[in-house]
C-alpha positions as a Python dict, from the first residue, in 0.01 Angstrom:
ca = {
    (1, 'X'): (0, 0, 0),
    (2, 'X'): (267, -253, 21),
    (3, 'X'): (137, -494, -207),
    (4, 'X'): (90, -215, -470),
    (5, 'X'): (495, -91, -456),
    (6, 'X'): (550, -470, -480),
    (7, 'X'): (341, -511, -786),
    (8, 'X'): (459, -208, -947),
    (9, 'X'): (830, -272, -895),
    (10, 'X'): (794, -610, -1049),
    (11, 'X'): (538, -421, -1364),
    (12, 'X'): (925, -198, -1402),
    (13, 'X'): (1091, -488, -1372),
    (14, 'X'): (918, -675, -1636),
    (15, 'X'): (897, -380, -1872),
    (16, 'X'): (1295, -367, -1834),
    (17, 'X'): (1379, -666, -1930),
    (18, 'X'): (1101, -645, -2243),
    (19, 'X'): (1306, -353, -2339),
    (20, 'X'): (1642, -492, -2332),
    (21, 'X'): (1523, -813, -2464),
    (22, 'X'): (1377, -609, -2781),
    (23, 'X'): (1678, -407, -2833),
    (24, 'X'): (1870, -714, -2821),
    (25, 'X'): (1644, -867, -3069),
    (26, 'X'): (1701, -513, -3316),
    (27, 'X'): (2097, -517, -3263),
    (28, 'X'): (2091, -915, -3302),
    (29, 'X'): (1942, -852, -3670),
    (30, 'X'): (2211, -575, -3754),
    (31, 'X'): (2492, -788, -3683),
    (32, 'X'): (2330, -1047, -3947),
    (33, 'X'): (2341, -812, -4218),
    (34, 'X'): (2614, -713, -4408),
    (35, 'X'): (2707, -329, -4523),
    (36, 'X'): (2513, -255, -4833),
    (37, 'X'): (2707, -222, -5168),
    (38, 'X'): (2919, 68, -5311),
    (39, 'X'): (2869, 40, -5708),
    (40, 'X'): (3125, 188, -5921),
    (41, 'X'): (3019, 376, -6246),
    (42, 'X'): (3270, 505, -6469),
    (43, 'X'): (3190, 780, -6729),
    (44, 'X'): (3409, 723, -6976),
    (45, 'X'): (3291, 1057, -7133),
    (46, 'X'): (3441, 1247, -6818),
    (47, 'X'): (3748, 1109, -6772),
    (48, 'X'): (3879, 1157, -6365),
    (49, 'X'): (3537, 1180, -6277),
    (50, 'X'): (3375, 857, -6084),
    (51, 'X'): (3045, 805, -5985),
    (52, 'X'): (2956, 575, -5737),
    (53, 'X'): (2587, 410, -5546),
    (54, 'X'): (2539, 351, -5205),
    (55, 'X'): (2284, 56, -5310),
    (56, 'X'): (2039, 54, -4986),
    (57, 'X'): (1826, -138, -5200),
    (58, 'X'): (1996, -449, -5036),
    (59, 'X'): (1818, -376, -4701),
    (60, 'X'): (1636, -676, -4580),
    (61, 'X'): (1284, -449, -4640),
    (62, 'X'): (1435, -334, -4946),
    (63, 'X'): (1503, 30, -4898),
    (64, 'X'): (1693, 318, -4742),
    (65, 'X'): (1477, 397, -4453),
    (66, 'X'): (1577, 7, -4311),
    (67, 'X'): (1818, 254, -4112),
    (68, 'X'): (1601, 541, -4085),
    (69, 'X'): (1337, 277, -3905),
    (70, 'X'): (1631, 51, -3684),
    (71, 'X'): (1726, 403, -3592),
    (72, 'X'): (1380, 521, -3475),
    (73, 'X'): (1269, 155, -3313),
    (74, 'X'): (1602, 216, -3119),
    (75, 'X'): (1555, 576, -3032),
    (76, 'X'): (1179, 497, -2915),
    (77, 'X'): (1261, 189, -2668),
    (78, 'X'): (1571, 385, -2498),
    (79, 'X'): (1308, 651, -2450),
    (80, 'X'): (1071, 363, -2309),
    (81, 'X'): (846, 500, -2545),
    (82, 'X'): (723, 171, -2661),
    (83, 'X'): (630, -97, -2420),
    (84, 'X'): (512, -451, -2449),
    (85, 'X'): (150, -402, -2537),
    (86, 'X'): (216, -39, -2746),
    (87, 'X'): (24, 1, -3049),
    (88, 'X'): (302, 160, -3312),
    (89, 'X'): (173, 458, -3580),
    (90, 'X'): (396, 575, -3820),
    (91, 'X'): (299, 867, -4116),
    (92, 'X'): (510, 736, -4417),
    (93, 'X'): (435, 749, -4793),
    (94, 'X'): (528, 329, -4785),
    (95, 'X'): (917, 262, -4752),
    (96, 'X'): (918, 377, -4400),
    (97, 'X'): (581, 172, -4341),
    (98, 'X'): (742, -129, -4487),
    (99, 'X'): (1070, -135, -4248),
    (100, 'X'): (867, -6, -3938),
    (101, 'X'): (636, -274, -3977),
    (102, 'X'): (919, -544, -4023),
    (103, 'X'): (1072, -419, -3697),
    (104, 'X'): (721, -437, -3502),
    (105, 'X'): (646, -803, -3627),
    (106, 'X'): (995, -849, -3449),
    (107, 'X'): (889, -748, -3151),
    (108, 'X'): (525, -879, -3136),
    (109, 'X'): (366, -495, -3185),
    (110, 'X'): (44, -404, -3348),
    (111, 'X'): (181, -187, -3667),
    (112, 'X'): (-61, 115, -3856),
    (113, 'X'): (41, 257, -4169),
    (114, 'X'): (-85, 596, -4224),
    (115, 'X'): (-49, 639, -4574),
    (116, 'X'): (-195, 869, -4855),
    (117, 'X'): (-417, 680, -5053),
    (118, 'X'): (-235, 694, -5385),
    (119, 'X'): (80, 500, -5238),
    (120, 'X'): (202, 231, -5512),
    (121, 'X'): (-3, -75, -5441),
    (122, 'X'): (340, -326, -5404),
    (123, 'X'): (435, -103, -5083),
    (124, 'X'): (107, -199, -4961),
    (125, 'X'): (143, -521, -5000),
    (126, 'X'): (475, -527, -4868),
    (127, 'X'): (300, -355, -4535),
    (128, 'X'): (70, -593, -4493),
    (129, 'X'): (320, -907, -4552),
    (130, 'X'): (505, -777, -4277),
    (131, 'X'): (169, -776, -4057),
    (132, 'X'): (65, -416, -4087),
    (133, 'X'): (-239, -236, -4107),
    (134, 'X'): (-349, 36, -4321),
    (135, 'X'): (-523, 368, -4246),
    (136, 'X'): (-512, 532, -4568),
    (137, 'X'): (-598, 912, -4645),
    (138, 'X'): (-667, 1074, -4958),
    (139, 'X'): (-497, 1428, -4898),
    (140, 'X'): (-105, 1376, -4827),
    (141, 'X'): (-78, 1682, -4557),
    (142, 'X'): (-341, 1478, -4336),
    (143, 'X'): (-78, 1236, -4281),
    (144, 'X'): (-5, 1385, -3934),
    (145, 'X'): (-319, 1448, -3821),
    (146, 'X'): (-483, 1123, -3860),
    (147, 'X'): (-140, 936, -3745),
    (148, 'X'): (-187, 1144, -3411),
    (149, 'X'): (-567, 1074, -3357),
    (150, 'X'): (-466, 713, -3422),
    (151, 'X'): (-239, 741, -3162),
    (152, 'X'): (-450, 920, -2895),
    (153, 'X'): (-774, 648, -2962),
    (154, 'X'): (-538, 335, -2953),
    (155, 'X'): (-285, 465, -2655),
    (156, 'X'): (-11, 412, -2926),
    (157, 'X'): (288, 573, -2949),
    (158, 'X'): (329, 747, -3275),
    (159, 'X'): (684, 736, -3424),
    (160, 'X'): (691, 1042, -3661),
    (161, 'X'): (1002, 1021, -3872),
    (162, 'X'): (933, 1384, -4003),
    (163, 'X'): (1054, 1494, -3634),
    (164, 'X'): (1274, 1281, -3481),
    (165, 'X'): (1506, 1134, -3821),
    (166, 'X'): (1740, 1375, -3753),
    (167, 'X'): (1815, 1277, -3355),
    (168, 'X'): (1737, 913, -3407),
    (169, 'X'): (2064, 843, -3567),
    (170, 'X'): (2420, 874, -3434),
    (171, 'X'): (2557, 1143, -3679),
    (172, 'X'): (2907, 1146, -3487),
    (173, 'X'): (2963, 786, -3619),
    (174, 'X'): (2776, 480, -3494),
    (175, 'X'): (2760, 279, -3811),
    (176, 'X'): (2570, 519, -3979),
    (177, 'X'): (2536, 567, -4381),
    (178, 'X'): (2767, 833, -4358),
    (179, 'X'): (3043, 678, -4156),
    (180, 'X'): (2980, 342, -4389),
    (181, 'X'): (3031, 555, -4716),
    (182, 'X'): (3366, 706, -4627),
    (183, 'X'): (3461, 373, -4459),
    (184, 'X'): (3407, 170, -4830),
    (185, 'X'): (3585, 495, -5037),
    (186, 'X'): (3916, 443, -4812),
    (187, 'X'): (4074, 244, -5103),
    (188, 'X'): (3936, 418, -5420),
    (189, 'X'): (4144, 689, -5612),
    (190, 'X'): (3982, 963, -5506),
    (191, 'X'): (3881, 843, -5129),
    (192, 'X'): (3693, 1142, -5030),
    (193, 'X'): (3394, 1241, -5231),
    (194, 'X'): (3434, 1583, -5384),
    (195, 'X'): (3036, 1551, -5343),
    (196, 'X'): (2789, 1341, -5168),
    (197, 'X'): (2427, 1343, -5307),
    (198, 'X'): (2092, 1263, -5174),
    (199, 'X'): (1738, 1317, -5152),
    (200, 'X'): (1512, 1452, -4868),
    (201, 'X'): (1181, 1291, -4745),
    (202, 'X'): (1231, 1337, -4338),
    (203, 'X'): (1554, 1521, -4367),
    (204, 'X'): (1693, 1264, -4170),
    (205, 'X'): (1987, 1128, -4383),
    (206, 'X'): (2098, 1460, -4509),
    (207, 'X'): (2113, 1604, -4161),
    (208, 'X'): (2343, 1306, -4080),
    (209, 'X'): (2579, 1342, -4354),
    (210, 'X'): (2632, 1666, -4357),
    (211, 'X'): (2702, 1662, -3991),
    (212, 'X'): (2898, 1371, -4029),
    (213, 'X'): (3110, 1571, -4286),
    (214, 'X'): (3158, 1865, -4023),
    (215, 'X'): (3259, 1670, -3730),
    (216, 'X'): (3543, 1477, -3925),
    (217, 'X'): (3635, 1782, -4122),
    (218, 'X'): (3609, 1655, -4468),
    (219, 'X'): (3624, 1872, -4783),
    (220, 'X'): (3287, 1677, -4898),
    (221, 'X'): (3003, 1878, -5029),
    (222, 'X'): (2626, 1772, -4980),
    (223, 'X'): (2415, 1796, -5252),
    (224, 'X'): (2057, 1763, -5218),
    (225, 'X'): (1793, 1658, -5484),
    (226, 'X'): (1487, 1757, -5439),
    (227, 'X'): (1176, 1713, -5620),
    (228, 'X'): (1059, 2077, -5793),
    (229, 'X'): (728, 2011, -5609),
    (230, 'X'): (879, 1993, -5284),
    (231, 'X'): (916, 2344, -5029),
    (232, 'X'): (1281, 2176, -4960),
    (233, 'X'): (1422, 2361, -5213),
    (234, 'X'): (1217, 2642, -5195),
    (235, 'X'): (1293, 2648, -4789),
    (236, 'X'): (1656, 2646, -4863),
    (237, 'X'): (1653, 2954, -5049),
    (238, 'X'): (1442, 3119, -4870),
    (239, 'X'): (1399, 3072, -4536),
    (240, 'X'): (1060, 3236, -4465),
    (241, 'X'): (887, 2955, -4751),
    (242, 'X'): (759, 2671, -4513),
    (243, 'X'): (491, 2501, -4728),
    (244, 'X'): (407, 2430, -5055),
    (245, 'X'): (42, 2609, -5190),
    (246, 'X'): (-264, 2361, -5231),
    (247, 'X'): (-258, 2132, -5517),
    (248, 'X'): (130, 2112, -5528),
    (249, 'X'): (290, 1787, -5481),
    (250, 'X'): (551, 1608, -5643),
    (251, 'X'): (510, 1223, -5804),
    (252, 'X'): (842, 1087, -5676),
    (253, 'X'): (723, 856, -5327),
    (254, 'X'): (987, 897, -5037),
    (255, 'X'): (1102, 1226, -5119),
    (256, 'X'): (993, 1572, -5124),
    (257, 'X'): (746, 1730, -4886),
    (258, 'X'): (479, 2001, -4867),
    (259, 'X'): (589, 2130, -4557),
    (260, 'X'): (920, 2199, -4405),
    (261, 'X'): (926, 1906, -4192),
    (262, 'X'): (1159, 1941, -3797),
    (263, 'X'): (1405, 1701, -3925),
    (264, 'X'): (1529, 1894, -4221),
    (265, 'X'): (1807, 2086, -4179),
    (266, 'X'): (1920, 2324, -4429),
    (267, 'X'): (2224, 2451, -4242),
    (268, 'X'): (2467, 2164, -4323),
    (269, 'X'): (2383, 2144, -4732),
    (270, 'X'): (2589, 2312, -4964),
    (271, 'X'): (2353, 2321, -5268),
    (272, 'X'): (2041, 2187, -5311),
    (273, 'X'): (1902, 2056, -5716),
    (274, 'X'): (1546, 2075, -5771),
    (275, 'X'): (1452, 1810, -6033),
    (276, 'X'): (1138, 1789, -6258),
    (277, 'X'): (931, 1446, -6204),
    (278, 'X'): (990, 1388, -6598),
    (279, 'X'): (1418, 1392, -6527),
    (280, 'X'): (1395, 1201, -6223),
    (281, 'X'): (1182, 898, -6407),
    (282, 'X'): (1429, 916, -6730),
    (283, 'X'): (1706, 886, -6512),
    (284, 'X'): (1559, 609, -6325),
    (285, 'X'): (1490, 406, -6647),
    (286, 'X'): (1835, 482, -6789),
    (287, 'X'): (1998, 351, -6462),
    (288, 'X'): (1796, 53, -6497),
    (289, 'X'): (1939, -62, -6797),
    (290, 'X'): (2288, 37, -6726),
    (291, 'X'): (2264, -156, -6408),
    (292, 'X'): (2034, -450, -6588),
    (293, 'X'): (1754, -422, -6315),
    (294, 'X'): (1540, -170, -6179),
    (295, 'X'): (1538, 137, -5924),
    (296, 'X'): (1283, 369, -5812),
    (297, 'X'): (1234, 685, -5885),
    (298, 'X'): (1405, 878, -5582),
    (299, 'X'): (1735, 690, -5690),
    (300, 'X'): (1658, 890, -6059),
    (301, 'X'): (1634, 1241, -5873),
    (302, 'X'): (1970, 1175, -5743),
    (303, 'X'): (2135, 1046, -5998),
    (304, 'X'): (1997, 1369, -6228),
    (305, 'X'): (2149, 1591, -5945),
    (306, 'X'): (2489, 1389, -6035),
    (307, 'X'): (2442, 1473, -6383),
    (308, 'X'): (2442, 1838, -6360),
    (309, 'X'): (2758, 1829, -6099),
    (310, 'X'): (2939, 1595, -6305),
    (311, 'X'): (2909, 1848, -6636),
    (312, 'X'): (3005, 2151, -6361),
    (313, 'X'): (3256, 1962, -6261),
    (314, 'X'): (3372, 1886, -6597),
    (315, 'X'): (3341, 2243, -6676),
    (316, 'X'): (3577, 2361, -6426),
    (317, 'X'): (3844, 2119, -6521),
    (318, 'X'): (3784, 1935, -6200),
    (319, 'X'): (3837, 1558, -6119),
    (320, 'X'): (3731, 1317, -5787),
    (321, 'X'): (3469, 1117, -5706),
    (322, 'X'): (3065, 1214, -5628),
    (323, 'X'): (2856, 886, -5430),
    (324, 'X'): (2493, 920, -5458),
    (325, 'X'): (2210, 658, -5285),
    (326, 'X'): (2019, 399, -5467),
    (327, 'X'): (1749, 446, -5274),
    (328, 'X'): (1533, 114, -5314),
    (329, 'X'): (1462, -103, -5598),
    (330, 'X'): (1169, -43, -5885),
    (331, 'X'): (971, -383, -5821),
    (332, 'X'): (736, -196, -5592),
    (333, 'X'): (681, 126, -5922),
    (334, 'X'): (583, -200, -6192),
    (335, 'X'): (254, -30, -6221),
    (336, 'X'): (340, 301, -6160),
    (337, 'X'): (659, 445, -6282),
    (338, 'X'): (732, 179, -6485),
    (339, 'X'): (416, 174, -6676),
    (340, 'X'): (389, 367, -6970),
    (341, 'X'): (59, 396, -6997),
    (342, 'X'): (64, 532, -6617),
    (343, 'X'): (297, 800, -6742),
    (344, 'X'): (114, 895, -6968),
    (345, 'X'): (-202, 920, -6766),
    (346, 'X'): (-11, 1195, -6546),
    (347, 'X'): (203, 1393, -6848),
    (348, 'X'): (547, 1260, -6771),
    (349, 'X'): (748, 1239, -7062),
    (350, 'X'): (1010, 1079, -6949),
    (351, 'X'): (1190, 947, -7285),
    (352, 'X'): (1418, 1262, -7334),
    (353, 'X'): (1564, 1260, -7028),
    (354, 'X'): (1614, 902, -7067),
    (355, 'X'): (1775, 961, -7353),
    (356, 'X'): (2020, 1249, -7232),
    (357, 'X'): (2112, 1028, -6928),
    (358, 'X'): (2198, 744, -7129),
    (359, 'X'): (2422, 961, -7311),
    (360, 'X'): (2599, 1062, -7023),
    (361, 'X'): (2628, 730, -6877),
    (362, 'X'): (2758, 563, -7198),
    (363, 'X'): (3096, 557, -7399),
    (364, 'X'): (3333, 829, -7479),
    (365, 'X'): (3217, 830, -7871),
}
């Protein structure tokens, strides 16, 4: 009986110091990246009006949910929740994937993707380079399901963003998107945003604005864009709507759901845009060429959202400043969003929206 307290006080032992050694490792690779960029548009056509992009494209996995996954990969080992020899699941429609997977290579885990099977092929790709596996499904609401049996047959630990996003981060102020984005407005004209606008796939960074802009009592607004096949929107208005009916899904990967997912939180947004798939793509490829390289498509659902509060704003004689995320860049949509003959394919016409946010992004005459 001895020998067996001895050998499983030095198994805890060892298991401690794993854990600290791998949250070292995670904090050691935040302090060697720098604050993502704060790009300033002007809109010369609505003068007192500034638009700017929280460009989480610059992410060492290339996206937003870089934070999301730190955040979770944090949240998880304090837990002791992951261990040494822990198999790691995660449900994600790729970007997620792609920064989970980047933090388990880190840490010498076995990494599974559950993704539906109609993910863009680059995220993929971008899985895999990072030394993940796979387990695609062809209907997006088994996501869950198959994550969890993964988890159960491989005594993983499944991470489920759609849950814990919205506790995983420090919303008070622990170098957080929210905290970052006031922190780099501190010297602009108009230093706090009349609006902040984003998207929802977990919930996760909405919840932590928006709380964010409670606790230090800021007149900010949060806006959320939200695909028009998404229950987000739907949910928002009316409570008692908590999934989407069969066959209803939107195009745009990373954002939008079928179901209300734990981590959204309704409670802290002031108004909510829903956004057809054919606006959020124009918008995307009119960014592009303003910015001379390309975004994805959730970054075009935002930036539509802006459109419509910058021509309210207008409206109502009102000036300040909105900031909006650029979600990830388009590399990983070449043969998807990008594509015109993929378009096509799936009847989105993107080139009048385009068009009209062009317009809006241009000169005065």
């Amino acid at each position: 009986m001895d020998q067996m307290i001895v050998r499983d006080r030095a198994a805890a032992s060892t298991d401690r110091q794993w854990h600290a050694e791998a949250v070292r490792r995670i904090e050691a690779d935040y302090n060697r990246s720098a604050d993502t960029h704060l790009i300033r548009l002007e809109l010369p056509r609505f003068p007192g009006i500034t638009l700017y992009l929280k460009d989480e494209s610059s992410h060492p996995t290339g996206s937003l949910k870089h934070r999301l996954a730190r955040s979770l990969f944090l949240y998880a080992l304090c837990n002791a929740w992951i261990g040494p020899d822990t198999v790691v699941i995660e449900a994600s429609s790729g970007s997620t994937a792609v920064s989970e997977a980047y933090f388990s290579r880190m840490l010498g885990l076995r990494f599974i993707a559950v993704v539906p099977a109609r993910t863009a092929a680059p995220k993929l790709d971008a899985i895999r380079f990072y030394g993940g596996e796979i387990h695609a499904v062809d209907d997006p609401r088994a996501v869950h399901a198959a994550a969890h049996r993964l988890a159960t047959e491989t005594g993983g630990h499944y991470m489920d963003q759609f849950t814990y996003a919205e506790r995983a981060t420090d919303w008070r102020g622990n170098n957080n998107i929210a905290e970052s984005i006031f922190a780099q407005m501190a010297h602009e004209e108009h230093p706090i945003p009349r609006w902040i606008v984003c998207g929802a796939g977990t919930g996760g960074t909405s919840a932590t604005i928006g709380r964010f802009i409670r606790y230090q009592r800021h007149a900010t607004r949060l806006c959320v864009a939200d695909p028009v096949h998404s229950v987000f929107h739907r949910h928002f208005a009316d409570r008692s709507v908590t999934a989407l009916p069969d066959g209803c899904a939107s195009r745009v990967e990373g954002i939008g759901r079928p179901r209300v997912e734990p981590s959204f939180v309704p409670s802290v947004i002031d108004r909510m845009i829903a956004v057809e798939d054919a606006d959020s793509l124009g918008a995307m490829r009119a960014l592009s060429a303003v910015l001379g390289r390309h975004v994805g498509g959730s970054t075009g659902t935002n930036l539509h959202a802006c459109a419509r509060i910058v021509v309210d704003m207008a409206a109502a004689g009102e000036t300040g400043s909105i900031v909006t995320l650029l979600c990830d860049g388009g590399d990983r949509y070449a043969c998807t969003y990008y594509d015109d003959a993929w378009c096509r394919d799936h009847d989105v016409a993107w080139q009048a929206a385009a068009t009209a946010m062009t317009a809006l992004l241009g000169s005065r005459g």
